[in-house]
N, C-alpha and C positions, 0 to 999 in steps of 0.2 A: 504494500500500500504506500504510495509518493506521499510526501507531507507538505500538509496544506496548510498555508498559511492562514488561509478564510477560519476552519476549524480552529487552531491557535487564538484568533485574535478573540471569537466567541467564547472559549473557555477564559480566557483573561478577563472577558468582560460579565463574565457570571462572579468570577472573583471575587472580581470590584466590588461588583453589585453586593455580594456577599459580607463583605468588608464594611461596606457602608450602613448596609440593615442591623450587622450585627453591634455597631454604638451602643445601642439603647441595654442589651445585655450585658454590656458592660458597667453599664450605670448604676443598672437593678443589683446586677453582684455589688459592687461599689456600694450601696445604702444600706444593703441587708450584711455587710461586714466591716460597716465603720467601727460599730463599737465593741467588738471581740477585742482582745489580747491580740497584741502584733503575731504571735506565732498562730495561734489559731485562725486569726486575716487572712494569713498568707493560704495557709491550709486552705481554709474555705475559699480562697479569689483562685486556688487552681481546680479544687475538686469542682468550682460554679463553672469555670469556661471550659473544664472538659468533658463535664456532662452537657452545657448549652452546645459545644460543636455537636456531639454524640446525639442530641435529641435533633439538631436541624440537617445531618446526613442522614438520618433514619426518618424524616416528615419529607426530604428530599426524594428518596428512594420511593418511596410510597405516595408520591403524588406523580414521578415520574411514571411507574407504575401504572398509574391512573390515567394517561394521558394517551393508553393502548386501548383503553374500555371506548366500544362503538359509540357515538352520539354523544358521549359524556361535554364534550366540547360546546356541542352544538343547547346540550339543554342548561348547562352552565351560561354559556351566553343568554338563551330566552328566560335563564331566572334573571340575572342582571340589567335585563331590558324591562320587566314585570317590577323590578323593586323600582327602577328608572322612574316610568310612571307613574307608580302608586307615591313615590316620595314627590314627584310635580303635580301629582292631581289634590294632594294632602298641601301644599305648599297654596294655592288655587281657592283651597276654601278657606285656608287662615286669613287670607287678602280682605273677603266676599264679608 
C-alpha cells in the first residue's frame, strides 16, 4: 500500500481535534484534585487522564462501530432536523 499523504494529514487532524476537546478534562481532573495532599494530586491527575484517554478510545471504537449500522446516518440526521424545528416552532410561540 503507497503512503498517502491525504490519509496522514486526516489523522493529524483528528488529533488536533482530539487535543482541543480534551481541555475541558483537564480542568475537571484539575478541580476535583486541588485539594488532596500533593502526592495523592499527582496520583489522582494520572490515574484521571489515563482512564479519560481509556474511556474516549473505547466511546471512539464504539461509535466508529456504529457508523457500519445501515441508515443509522440517515435517521441520526432526520432526528437532528425534528429537534431543529421543534426548538424554532417552541422559539415562534414565546415571540406570539
Amino acid at each position: 500500500m503507497p503512503f498517502d499523504h491525504h490519509i496522514l494529514l486526516l489523522i493529524f487532524n483528528i488529533i488536533f481535534i482530539d487535543i482541543i476537546l480534551g481541555g475541558d478534562n483537564a480542568v475537571v481532573i484539575a478541580l476535583a484534585c486541588r485539594r488532596l495532599p500533593e502526592k495523592k494530586r499527582n496520583r489522582a491527575i494520572i490515574i484521571g487522564t489515563g482512564l479519560a484517554v481509556l474511556i474516549r478510545i473505547g466511546l471512539t471504537a464504539m461509535i466508529a462501530s456504529l457508523l457500519h449500522v445501515p441508515y443509522l446516518l440517515f435517521i441520526g440526521g432526520a432526528f437532528l432536523i425534528f429537534i431543529a424545528l421543534k426548538l424554532m416552532i417552541s422559539r415562534d410561540e414565546k415571540k406570539n
